[in-house]
VEXVO-259830 format. One record per residue (C-alpha): x, y, z; residue number from 1. Coordinates in Angstrom, 3 decimals, decimal comma. Layout:
R         X         Y         Z    n
R         X         Y         Z  NUM
...
//
This chain:
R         X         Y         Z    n
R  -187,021   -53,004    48,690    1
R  -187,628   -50,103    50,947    2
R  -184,736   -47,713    52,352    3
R  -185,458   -48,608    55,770    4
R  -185,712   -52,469    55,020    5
R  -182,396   -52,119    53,279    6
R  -180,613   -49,764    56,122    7
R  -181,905   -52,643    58,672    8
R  -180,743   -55,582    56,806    9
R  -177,460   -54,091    56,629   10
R  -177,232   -53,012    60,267   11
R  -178,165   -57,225    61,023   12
R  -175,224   -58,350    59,156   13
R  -172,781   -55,689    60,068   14
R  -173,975   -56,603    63,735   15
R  -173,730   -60,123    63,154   16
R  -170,142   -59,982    61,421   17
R  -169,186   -57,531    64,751   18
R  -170,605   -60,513    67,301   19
R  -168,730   -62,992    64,712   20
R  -165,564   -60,889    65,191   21
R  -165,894   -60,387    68,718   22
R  -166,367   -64,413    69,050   23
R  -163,082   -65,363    67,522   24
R  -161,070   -62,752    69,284   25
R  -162,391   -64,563    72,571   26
R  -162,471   -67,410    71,439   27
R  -166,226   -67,550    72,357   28
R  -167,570   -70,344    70,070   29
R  -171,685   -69,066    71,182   30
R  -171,069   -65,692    70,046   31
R  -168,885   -66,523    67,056   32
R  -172,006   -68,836    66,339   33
R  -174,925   -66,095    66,876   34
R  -172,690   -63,698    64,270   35
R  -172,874   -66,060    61,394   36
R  -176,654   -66,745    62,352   37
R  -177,160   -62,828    62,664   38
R  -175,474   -62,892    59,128   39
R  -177,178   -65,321    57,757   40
R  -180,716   -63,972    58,775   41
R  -179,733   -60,667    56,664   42
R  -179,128   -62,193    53,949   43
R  -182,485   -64,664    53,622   44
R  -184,425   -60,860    54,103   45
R  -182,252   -59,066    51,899   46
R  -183,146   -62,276    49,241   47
R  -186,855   -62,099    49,938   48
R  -187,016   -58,110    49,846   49
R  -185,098   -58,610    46,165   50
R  -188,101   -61,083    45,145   51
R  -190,733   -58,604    46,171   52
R  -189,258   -56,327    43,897   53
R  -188,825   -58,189    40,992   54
R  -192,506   -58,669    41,139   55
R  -193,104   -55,387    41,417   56
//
C-alpha cells in the first residue's frame, strides 16, 4: 500500500466519523448515515490495498 493511498484512506474515515459525529449531534439521520458509509468505504480500500500487498 502506497503512502498516499494510506494518508487518503485515513482522511475518508476520519471524514466520515466527523460527518457521523456531526449527524448525531443534530440529530441529522442523512448525515449520520453518509459518515458510516464514508467509513465504511475506507475500510473496503484500506482491505483491498492490504491484498495487493500481500501479493506483492
Amino acid at each position: 500500500m502506497g503512502i498516499d493511498d494510506k494518508i487518503g484512506n485515513a482522511a475518508q474515515e476520519a471524514a466520515g466519523k466527523l460527518k457521523e459525529g456531526v449527524g448525531k449531534a443534530t440529530d441529522n439521520e442523512r448525515l449520520e448515515a453518509e459518515g458510516r458509509a464514508d467509513q465504511a468505504k475506507a475500510d473496503v480500500k484500506q482491505a483491498g490495498e492490504k491484498i495487493k500487498d500481500v501479493f506483492k
